[in-house]
C-alpha positions as semicolon CSV with decimal commas, in nm:
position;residue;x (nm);y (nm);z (nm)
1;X;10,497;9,719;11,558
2;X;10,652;10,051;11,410
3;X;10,444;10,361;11,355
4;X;10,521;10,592;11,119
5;X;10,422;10,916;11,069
6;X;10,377;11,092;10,724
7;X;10,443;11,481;10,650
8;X;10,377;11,699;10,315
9;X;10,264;12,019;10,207
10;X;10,055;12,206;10,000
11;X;10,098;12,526;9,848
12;X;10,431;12,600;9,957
13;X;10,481;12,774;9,611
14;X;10,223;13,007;9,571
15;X;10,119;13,363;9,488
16;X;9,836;13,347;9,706
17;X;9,732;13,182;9,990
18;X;9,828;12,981;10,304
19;X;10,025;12,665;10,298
20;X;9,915;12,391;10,459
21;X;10,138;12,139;10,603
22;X;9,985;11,789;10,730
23;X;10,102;11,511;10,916
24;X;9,936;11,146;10,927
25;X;9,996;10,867;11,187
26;X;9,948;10,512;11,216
27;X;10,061;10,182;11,244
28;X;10,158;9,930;10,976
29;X;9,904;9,720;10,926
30;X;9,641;10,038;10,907
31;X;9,908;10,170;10,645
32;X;9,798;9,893;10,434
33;X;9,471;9,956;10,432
34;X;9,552;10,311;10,354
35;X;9,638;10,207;10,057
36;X;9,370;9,994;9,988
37;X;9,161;10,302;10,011
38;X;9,340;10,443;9,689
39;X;9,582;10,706;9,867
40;X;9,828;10,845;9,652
41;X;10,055;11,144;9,567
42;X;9,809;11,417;9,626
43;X;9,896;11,590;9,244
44;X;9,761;11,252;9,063
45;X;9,436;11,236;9,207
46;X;9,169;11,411;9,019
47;X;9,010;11,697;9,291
48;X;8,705;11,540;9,339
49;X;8,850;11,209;9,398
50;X;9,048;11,381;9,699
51;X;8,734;11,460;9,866
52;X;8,620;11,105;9,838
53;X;8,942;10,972;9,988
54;X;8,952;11,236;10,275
55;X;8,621;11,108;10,370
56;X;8,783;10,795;10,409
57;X;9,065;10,906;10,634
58;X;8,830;11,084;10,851
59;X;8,639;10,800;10,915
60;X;8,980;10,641;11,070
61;X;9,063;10,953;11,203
62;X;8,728;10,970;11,417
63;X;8,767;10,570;11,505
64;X;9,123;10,676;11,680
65;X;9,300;10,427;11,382
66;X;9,497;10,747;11,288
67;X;9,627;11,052;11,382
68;X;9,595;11,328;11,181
69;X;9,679;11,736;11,176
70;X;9,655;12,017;10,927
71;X;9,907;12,326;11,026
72;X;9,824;12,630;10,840
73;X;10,068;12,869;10,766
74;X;9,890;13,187;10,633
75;X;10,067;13,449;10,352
76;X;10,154;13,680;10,630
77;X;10,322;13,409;10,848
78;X;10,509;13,365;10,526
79;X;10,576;13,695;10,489
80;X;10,732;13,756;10,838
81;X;10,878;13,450;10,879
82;X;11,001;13,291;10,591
83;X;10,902;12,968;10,353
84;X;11,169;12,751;10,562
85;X;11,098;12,866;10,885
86;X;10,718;12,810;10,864
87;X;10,775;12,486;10,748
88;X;11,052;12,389;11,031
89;X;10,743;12,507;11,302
90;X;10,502;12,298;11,145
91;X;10,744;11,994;11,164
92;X;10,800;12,098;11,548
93;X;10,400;12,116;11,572
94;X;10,314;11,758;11,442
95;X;10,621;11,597;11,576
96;X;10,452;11,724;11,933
97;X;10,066;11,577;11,812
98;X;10,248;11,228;11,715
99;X;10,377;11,225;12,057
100;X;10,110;11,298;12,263
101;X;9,893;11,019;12,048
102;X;10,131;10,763;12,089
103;X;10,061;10,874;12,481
104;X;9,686;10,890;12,452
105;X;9,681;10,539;12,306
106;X;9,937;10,430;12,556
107;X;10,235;10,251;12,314
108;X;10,509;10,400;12,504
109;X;10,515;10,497;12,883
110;X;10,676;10,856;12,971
111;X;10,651;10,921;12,573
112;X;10,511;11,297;12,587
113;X;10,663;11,609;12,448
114;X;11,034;11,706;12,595
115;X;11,037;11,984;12,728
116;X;11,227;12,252;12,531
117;X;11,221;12,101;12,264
118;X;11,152;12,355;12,023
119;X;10,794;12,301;11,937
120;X;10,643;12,601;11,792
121;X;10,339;12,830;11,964
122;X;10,284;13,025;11,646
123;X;10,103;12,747;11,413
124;X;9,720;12,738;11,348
125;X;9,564;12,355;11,334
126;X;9,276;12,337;11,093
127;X;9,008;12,200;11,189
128;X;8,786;12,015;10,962
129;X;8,524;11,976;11,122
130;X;8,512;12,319;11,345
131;X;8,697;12,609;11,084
132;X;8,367;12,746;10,862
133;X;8,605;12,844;10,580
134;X;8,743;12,538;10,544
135;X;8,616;12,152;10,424
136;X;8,351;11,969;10,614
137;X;8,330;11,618;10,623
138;X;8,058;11,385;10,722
139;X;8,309;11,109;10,738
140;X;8,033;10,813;10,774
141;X;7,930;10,938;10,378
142;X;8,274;10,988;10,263
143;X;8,119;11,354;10,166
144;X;8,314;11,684;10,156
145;X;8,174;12,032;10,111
146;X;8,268;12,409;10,187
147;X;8,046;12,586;10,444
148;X;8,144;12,933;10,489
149;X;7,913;13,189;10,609
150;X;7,971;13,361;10,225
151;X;7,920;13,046;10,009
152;X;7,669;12,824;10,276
153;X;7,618;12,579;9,974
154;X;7,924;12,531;9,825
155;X;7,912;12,158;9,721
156;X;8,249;12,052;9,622
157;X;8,172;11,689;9,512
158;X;7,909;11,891;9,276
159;X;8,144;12,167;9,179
160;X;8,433;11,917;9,068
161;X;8,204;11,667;8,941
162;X;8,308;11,810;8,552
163;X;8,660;11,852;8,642
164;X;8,948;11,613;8,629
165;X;8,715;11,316;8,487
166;X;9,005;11,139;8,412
167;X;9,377;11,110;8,529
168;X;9,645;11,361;8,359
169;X;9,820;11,077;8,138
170;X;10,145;10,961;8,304
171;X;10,447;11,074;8,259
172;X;10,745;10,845;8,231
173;X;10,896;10,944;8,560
174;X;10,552;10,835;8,674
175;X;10,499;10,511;8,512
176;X;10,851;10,422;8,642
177;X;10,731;10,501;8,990
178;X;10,466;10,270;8,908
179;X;10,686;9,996;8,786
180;X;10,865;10,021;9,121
181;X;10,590;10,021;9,293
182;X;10,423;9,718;9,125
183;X;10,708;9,561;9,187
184;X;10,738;9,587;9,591
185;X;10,390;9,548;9,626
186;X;10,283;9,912;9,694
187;X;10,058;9,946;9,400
188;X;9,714;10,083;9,445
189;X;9,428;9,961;9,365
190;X;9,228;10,108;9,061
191;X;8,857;10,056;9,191
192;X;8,820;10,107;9,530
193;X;8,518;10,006;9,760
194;X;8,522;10,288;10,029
195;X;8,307;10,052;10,289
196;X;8,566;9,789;10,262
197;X;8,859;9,881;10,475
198;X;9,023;9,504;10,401
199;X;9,322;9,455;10,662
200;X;9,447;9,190;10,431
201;X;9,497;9,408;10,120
202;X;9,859;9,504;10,041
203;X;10,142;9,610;10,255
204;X;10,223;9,951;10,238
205;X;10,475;9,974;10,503
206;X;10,780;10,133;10,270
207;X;11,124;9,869;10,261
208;X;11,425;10,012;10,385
209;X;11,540;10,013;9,983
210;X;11,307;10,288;9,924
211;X;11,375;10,469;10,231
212;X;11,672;10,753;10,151
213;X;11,765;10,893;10,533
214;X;11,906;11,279;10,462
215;X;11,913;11,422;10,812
216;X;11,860;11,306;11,137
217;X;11,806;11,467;11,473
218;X;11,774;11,163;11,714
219;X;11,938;10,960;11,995
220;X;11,968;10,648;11,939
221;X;11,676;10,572;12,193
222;X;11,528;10,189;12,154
223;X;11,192;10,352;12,004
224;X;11,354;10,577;11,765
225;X;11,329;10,269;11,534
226;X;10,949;10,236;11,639
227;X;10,830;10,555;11,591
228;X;10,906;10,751;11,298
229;X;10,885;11,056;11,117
230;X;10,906;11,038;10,747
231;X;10,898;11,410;10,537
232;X;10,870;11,424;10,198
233;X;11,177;11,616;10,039
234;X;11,516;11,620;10,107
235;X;11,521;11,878;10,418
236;X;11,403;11,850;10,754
237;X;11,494;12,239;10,772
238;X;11,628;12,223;11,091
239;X;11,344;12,097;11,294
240;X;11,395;11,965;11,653
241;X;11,213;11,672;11,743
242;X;11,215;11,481;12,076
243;X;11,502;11,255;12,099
244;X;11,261;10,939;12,117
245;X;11,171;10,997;11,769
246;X;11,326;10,924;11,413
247;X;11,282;11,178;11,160
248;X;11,411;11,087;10,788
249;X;11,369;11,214;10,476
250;X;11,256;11,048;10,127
251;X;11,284;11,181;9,790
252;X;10,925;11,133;9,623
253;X;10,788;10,989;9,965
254;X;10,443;11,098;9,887
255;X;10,460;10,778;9,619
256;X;10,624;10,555;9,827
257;X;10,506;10,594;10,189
258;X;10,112;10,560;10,259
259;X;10,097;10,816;10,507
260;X;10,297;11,103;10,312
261;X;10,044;11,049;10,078
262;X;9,767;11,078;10,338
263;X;9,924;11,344;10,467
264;X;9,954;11,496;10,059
265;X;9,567;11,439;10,061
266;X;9,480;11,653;10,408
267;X;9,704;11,961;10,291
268;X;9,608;11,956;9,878
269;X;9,193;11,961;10,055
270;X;9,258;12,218;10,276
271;X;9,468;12,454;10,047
272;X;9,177;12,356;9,749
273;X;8,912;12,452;10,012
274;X;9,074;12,799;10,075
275;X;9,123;12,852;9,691
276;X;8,751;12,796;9,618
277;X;8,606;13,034;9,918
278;X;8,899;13,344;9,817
279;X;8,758;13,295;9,491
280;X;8,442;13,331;9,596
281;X;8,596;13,681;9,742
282;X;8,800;13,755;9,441
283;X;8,694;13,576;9,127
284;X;8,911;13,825;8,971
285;X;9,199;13,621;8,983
286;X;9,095;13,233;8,904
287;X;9,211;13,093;9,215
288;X;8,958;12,825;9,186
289;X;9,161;12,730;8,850
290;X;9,516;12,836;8,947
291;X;9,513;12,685;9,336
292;X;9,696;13,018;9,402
293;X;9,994;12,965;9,143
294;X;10,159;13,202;8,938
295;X;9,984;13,156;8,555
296;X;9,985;13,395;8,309
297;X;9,603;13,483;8,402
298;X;9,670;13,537;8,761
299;X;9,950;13,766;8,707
300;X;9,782;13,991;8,418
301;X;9,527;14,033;8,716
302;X;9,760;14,088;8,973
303;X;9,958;14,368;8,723
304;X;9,590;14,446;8,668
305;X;9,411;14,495;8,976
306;X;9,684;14,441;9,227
307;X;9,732;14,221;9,579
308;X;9,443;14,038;9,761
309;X;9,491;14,055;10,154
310;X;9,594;13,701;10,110
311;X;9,857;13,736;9,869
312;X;10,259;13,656;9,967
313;X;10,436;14,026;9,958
314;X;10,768;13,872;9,951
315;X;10,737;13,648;9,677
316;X;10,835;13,824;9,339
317;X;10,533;13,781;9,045
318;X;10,625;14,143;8,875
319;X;10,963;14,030;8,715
């Protein structure tokens, strides 16, 4: 059985912030319920509905059905290091996490880490369940919330309850995702019963047709083909990976490949988390609203009122 395991980020483009970068792990036939869950492309789920569906993923993430980890890459690690370089550690990170989990559970003797292989020291693994500032889950409820020691009462099922009530309409890029996806069998369900996690429902595992390989950095070891890395993109910017892994890339993976869009779901909650507790901080600057972006708002109150500690220096907002 092949194990794949799904990586995407969140916030990668913004003023203010960290960026998140998340990797998910599992097998095929828990892919499949993964989508029976509703996962999906992070950006077309409404906020509130993320919460739900993280609550979902914890609860196989505490049964040991998946593996999952949240890097965070804060605004002065961007600063110092770089977009592309942040992004390559955080590959390095998870690649290291899928290995030792594929030891922990046993699949493949003498699987661990390489050494030297260029896993990064410098990243920071959220927590969900241990970071205050961040989202806690009490996965057996499906139920998110912030607790930080600023905003103890922070509901966010409660705060986005008025928000997103219904799906952005779709665009036709979308809908022809949709199409394709109808058509191999990878559509999602539209009503989804959290407390049944059906093994039966559809296959998610994503057909070699959809898969588009742009860089590699393996042997060609007997479980490269088992255990896989798939990022979202077209760059693996450069990470190294132990040689008994497969890392690919596919363009709009986070629609096609269950975990990427697990993975979509754990970065898009943590960055939202941040966003809503710095606004707390700052409401100055809308970050509950603008996730951290550059809008016309947030920059009148940047020209206005200047940088937040946890605002990028190197990225340009004044042109």
């Amino acid at each position: 059985m092949a194990f794949v395991c799904g990586i995407d980020e969140a916030g990668r483009g913004c003023l203010c912030g960290s960026m998140y970068v998340a990797g998910v792990a599992c097998d095929e036939a828990v892919a499949a319920r993964l989508k029976a869950i509703g996962v999906k492309d992070s950006k077309k789920l409404a906020k509130k509905r993320r919460f739900e569906i993280l609550g979902a993923l914890k609860a196989l993430e505490s049964s040991g059905e998946i593996c999952a980890v949240v890097i965070e890459k804060s605004a002065v690690d961007i600063d110092e290091r770089g977009i592309s370089a942040c992004i390559k550690e955080a590959i390095e990170s998870i690649a290291a996490r899928f290995c030792a989990w594929i030891d922990e559970r046993g699949l493949g003797a003498g699987f661990g880490v390489d050494s030297g292989a260029g896993f990064s020291a410098d990243s920071s693994v959220v927590d969900f369940d241990t970071r205050a500032d961040f989202v806690k889950v009490d996965s057996s409820a499906g139920f998110a919330k912030v607790d930080s020691g600023k905003n103890p009462n922070i509901d966010l099922f409660s705060y986005y309850e008025n928000l997103d009530s219904r799906a952005n309409p779709k665009s036709s890029a979308s809908a022809k995702v949709d199409s394709k996806l109808a058509d191999s069998g990878l559509a999602d369900s539209s009503a989804v019963d959290f407390g049944e996690l059906d093994s039966s429902a559809i296959d998610s595992s994503a057909p070699e047709s959809k898969i588009a390989p742009q860089s590699q950095s393996t042997t060609a070891h007997k479980n490269s083909e088992r255990f896989r890395i798939y990022m979202d993109g077209n760059s693996t910017f450069g990470a190294r990976i132990p040689a008994r892994l497969q890392l690919e890339t596919i363009i709009k993976g986070d629609d096609l490949v269950a975990q990427i869009s697990s993975a979509s779901i754990y970065a898009k909650c943590a960055k939202d988390a941040q966003m809503l507790e710095l606004d707390a901080r700052y409401p100055q600057y809308g970050l509950k609203d603008n996730a951290g972006y550059g809008t016309k708002s947030h920059i009148d109150a940047l020209k206005a009122l200047g940088t937040t500690p946890h605002h990028r220096q190197t990225f340009r907002w004044d042109k």
